[in-house]
Residue frames as qw, qx, qy, qz and C-alpha x, y, z in Angstrom:
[[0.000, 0.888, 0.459, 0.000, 0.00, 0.00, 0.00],
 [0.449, 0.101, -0.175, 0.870, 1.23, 3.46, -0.64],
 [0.274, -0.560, -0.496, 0.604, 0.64, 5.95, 1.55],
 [0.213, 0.853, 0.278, 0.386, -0.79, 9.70, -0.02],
 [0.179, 0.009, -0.354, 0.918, 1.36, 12.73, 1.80],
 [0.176, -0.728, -0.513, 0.419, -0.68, 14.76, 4.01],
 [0.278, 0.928, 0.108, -0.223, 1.04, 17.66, 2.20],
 [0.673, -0.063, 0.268, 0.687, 3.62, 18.68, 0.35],
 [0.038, -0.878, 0.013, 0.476, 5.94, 21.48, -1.11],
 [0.782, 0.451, 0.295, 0.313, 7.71, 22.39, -4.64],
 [0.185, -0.739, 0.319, 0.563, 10.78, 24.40, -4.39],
 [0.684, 0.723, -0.021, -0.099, 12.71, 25.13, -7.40],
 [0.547, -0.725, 0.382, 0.171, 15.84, 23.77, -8.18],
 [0.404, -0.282, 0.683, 0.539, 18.33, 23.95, -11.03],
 [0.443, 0.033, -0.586, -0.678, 15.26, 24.46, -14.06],
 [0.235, -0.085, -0.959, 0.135, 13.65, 21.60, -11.72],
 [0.447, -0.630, 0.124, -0.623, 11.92, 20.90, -8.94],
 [0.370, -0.009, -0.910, 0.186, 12.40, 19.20, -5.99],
 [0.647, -0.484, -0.176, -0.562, 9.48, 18.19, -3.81],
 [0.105, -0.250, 0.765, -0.585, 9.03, 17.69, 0.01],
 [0.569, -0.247, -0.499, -0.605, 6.29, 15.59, 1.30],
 [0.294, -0.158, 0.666, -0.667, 4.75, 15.26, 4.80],
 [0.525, -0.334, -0.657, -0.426, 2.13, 12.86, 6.10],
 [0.563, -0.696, -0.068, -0.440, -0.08, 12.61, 8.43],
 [0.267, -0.523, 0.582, -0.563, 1.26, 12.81, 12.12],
 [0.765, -0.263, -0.579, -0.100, 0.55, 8.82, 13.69],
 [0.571, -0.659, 0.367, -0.324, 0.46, 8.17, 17.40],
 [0.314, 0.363, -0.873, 0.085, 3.84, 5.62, 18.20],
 [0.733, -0.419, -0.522, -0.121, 3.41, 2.83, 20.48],
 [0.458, -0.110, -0.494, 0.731, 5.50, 4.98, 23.12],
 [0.233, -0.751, -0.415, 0.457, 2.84, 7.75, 22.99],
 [0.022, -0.664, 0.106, 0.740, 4.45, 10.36, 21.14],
 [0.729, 0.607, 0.293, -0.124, 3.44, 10.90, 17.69],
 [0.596, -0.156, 0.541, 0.573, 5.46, 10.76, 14.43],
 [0.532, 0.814, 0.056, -0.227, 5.39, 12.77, 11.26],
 [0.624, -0.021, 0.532, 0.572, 7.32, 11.34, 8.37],
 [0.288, 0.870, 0.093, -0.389, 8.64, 13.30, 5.65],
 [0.746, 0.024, 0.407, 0.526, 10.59, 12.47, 2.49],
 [0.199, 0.823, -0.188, -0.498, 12.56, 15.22, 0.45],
 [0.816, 0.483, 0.317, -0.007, 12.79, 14.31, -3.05],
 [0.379, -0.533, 0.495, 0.572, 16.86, 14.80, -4.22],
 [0.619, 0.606, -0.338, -0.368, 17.49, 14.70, -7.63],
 [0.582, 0.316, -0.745, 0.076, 20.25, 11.58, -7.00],
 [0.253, -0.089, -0.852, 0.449, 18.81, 10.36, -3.66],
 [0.499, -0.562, -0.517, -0.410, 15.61, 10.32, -1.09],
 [0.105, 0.133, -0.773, 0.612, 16.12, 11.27, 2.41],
 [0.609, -0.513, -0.461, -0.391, 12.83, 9.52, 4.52],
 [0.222, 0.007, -0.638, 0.737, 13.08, 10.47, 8.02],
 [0.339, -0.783, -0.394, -0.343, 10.19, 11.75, 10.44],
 [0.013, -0.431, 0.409, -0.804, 9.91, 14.10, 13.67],
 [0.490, -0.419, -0.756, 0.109, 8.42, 13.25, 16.86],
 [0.221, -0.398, 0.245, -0.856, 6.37, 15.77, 19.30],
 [0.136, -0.043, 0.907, -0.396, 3.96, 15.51, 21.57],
 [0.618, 0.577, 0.281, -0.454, 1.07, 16.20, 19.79],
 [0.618, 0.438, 0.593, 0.273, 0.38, 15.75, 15.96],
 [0.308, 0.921, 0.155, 0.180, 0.62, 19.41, 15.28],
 [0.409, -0.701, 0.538, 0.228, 4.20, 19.54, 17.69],
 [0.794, 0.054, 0.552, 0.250, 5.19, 16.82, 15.20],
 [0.517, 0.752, 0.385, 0.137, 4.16, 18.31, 12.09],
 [0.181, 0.972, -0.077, 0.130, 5.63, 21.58, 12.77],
 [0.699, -0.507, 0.481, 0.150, 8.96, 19.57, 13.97],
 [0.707, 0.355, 0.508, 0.340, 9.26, 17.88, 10.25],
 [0.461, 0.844, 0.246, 0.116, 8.59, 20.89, 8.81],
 [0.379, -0.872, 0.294, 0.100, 11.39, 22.96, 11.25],
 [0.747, -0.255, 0.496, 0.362, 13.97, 19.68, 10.19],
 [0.614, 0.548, 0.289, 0.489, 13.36, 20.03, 6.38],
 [0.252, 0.933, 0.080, 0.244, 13.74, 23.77, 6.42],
 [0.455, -0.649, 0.566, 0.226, 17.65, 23.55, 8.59],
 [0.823, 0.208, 0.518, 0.110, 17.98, 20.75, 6.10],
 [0.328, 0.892, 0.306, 0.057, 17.17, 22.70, 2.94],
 [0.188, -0.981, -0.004, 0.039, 19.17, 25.57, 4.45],
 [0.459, -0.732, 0.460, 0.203, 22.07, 23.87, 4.90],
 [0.853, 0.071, 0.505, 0.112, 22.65, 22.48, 1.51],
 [0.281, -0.232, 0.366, 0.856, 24.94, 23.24, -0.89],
 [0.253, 0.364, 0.625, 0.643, 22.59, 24.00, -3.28],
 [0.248, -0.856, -0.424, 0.160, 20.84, 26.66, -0.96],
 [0.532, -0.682, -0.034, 0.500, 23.60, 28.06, -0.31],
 [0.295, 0.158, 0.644, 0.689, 24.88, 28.39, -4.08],
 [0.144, 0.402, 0.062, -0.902, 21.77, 29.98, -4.40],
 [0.035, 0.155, -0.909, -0.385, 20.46, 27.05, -6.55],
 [0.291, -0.586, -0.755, -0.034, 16.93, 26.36, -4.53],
 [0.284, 0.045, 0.083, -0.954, 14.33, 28.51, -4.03],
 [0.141, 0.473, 0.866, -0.082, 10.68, 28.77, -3.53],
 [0.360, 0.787, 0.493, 0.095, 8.72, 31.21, -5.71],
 [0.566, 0.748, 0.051, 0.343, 11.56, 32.70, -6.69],
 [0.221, -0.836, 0.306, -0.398, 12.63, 33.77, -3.26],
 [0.249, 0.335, -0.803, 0.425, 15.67, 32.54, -0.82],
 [0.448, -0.148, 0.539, -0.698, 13.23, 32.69, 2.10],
 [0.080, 0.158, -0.984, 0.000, 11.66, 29.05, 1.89],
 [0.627, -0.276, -0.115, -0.720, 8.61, 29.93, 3.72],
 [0.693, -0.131, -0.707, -0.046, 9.05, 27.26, 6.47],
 [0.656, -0.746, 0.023, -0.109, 9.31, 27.20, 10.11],
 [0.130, -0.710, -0.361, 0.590, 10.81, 29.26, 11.98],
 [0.129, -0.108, 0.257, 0.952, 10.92, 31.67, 8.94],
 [0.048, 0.428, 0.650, 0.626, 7.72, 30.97, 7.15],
 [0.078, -0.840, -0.537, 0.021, 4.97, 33.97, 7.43],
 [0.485, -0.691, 0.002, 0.535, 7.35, 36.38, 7.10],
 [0.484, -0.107, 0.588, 0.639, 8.68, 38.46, 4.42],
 [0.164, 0.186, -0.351, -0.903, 7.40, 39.92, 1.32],
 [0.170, -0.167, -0.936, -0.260, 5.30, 36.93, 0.57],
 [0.349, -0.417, -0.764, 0.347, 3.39, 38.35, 3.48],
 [0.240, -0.164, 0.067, 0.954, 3.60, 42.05, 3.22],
 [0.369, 0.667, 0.624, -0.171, -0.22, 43.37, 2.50],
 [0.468, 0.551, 0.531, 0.442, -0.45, 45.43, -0.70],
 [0.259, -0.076, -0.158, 0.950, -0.18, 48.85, -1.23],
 [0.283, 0.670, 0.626, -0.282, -3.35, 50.60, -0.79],
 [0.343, 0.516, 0.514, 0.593, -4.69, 52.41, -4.25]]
């Protein structure tokens, strides 16, 4: 059976894209929940998840890992990946921030 992400993102990378993809938050059998997330290299997959204590502590854990990830990759850094055109990723702890966010000028 495969599994559907819960969500996912499309950055841009190299003429490309490379896609992230969360799913849904599960409760472990220790109690704390899990939220797996696989980031879609061009020459490799990394599948890994985050663990909180809730489903939304999880979620926003995954999201926090990819976007250090992300950050710290050469191709970030190169200036190579982006996400509508902009450095700023739009994840946690950046995301809501920024132009992206900025309310219009009034007419």
């Amino acid at each position: 059976m495969t599994e559907v992400p819960f969500v996912e993102r499309k950055f841009e990378l190299d003429g490309g894209e490379l896609v992230v993809c969360f799913f849904t938050p599960s409760k472990a059998p220790g109690g704390e929940f899990h939220c797996r997330y696989v980031i879609g290299w061009p020459k490799r997959e990394v599948r890994r998840y985050a663990c909180g204590l809730d489903g939304l502590q999880a979620l926003m854990l995954a999201m926090r890992t990819v976007h250090t990830e992300l950050i710290e990759s050469d191709a970030y850094k190169a200036g190579r990946l982006t996400w509508c055109d902009r450095a700023n990723l739009d994840l946690p702890p950046t995301w809501g921030e920024g132009s992206l966010y900025d309310p219009p000028p009034r007419p």
